[in-house]
C-alpha positions as CSV (number, residue, x, y, z in Angstrom):
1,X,-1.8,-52.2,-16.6
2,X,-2.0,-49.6,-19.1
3,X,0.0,-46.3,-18.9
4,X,-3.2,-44.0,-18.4
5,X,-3.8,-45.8,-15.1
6,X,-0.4,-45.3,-13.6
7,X,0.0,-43.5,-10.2
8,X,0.8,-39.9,-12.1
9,X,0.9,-38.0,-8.4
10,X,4.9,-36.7,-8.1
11,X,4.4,-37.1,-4.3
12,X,3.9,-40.7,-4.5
13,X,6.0,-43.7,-3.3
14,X,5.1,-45.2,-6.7
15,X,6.1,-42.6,-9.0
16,X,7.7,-44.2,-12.2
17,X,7.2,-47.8,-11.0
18,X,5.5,-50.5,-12.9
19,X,2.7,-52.1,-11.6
20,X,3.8,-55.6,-9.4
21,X,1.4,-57.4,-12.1
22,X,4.1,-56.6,-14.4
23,X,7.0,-57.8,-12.5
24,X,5.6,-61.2,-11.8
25,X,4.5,-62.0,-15.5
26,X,6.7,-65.1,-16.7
27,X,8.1,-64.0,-19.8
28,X,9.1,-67.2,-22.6
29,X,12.1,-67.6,-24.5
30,X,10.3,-67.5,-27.6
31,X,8.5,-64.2,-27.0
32,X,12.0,-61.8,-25.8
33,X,13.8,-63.4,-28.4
34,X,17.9,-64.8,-27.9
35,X,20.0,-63.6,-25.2
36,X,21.9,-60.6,-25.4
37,X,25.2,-61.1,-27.0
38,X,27.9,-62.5,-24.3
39,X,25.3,-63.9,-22.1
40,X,24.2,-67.3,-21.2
41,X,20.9,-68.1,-20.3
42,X,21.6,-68.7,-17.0
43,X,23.5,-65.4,-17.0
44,X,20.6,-63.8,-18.4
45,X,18.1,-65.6,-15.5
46,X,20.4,-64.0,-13.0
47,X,20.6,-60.7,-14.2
48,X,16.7,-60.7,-14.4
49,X,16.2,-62.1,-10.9
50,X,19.4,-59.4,-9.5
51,X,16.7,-56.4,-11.1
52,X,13.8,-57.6,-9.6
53,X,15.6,-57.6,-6.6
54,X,17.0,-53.9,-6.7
55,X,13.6,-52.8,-8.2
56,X,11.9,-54.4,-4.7
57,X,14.4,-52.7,-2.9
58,X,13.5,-49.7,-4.6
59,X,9.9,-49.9,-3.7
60,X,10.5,-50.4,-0.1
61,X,13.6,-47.4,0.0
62,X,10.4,-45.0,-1.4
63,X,7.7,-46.0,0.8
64,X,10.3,-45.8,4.1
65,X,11.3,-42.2,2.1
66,X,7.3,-41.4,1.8
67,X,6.6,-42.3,5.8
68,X,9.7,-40.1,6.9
69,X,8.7,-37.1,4.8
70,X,5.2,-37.5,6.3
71,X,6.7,-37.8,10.0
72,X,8.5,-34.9,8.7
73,X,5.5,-33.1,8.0
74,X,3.8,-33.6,11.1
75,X,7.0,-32.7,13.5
76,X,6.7,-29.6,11.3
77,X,3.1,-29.0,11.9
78,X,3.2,-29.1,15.5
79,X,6.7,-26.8,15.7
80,X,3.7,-24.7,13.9
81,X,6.4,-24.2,11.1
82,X,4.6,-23.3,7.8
83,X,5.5,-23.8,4.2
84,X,5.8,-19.8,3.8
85,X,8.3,-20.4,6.4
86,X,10.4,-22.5,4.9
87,X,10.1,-20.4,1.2
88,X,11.5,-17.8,3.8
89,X,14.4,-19.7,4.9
90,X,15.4,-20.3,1.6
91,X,14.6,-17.0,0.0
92,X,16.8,-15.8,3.1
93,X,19.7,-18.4,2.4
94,X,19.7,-17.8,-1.2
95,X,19.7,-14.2,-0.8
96,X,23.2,-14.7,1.8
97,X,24.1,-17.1,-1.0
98,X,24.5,-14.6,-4.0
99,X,25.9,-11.4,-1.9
100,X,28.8,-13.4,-0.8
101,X,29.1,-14.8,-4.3
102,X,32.1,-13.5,-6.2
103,X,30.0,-12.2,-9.3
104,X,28.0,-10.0,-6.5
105,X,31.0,-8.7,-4.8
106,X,32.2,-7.9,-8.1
107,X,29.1,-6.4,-9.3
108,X,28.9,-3.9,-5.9
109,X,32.3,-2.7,-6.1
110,X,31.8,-1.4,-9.7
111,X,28.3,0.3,-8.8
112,X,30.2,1.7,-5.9
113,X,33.0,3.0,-8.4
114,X,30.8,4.0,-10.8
115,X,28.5,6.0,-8.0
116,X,31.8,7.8,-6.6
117,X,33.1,8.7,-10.1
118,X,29.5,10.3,-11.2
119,X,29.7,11.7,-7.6
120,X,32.9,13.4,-8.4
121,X,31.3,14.6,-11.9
122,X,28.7,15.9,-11.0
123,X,30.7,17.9,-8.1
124,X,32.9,19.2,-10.5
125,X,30.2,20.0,-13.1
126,X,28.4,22.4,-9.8
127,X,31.9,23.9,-9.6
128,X,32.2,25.0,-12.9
129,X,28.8,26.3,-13.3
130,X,29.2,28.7,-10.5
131,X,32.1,30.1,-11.4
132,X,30.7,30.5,-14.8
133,X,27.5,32.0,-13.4
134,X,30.1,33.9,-11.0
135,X,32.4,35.4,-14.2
136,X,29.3,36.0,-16.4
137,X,28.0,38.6,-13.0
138,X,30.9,40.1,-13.3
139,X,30.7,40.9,-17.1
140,X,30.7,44.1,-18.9
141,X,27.3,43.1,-20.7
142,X,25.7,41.7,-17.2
143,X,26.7,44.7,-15.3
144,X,25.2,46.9,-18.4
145,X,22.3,44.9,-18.0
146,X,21.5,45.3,-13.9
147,X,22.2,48.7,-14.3
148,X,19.2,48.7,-16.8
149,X,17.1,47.1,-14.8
150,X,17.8,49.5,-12.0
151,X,17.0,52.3,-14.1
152,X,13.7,50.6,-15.5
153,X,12.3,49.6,-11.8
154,X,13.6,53.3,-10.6
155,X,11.5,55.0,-13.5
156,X,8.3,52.6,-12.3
157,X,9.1,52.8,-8.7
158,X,9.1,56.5,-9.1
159,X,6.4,57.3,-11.1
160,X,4.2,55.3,-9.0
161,X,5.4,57.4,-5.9
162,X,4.5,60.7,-7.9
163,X,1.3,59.9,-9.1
164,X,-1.5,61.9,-8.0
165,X,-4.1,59.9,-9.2
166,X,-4.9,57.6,-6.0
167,X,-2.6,54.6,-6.9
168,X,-0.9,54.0,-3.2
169,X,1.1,50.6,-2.3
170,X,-1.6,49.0,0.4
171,X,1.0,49.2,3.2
172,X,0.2,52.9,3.3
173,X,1.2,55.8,1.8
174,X,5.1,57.0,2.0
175,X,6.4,54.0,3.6
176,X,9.3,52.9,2.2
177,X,11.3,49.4,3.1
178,X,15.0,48.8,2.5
179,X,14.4,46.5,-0.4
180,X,12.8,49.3,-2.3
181,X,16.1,50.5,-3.3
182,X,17.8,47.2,-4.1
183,X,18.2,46.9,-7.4
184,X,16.0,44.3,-8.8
């Protein structure tokens, strides 16, 4: 039998056996040549029956292994168990595997480490932004610059109030709310 007509399906009994026409072809001394060093002849005819034996056992071991994963397969079926299932299961147990794996535990503690030190950093980096923001309100130069402000808006606010030439606010004229004397 020729290699290109070899049972090549992975899911069957056969897989990697020679064809039986190849195990029952009498083979001559002349054609495989002299024993193998150490061996008798008779040695060698023992040896040769002792394989065909194992390689018949073989056969039989993957054809019994072919019939149980097909009973398999059928108990499956009606349990209405699917493959997508069983990709599941394992998914699942592979999954438990790695998180109670030592490289995982090892892994989440550092994140964890990591997250409650940049936690920390960034809490202290808040801190010292608003008391930055806090001492720069209480500056010389800021306080210089409100009152500015306070004098700019109180020019506009009152100019606006003064005019004559029909500009009112649309709430109505002369009414006044607390927050138009804040200072910004």
């Amino acid at each position: 039998m020729e290699s290109a007509n070899q049972d090549i399906n992975l899911n069957s009994p056969n897989k990697g056996l020679l064809a039986d026409a190849m195990t029952d072809v009498p083979v001559d001394n002349a054609a495989r040549g002299a024993a193998p060093e150490g061996l008798t002849l008779a040695e060698e005819e023992e040896l040769r029956a002792e394989l065909a034996k194992v390689e018949e056992e073989i056969g039989t071991l993957r054809q019994v292994l072919a019939a149980k994963e097909r009973h398999c397969g059928e108990l499956k079926r009606k349990l209405g168990l699917t493959p997508l299932d069983g990709l599941k299961q394992n998914l699942s147990k592979s999954w438990h595997d790695v998180q109670v794996s030592n490289a995982y535990k090892k892994t989440q503690e550092t994140l964890s480490q990591a997250g409650q030190r940049t936690s920390a950093a960034l809490s202290n980096v808040g801190s010292v932004i608003s008391r930055k923001l806090g001492d720069m309100r209480n500056s010389a130069t800021f306080k210089s610059f409100e009152d500015r402000v306070g004098t700019i808006k109180s020019r506009v606010v009152g100019s606006r109030e003064n005019s004559t030439d029909g500009l009112h606010s649309p709430s109505g004229a002369g009414d006044k709310t607390p927050q138009d004397n804040a200072p910004f």
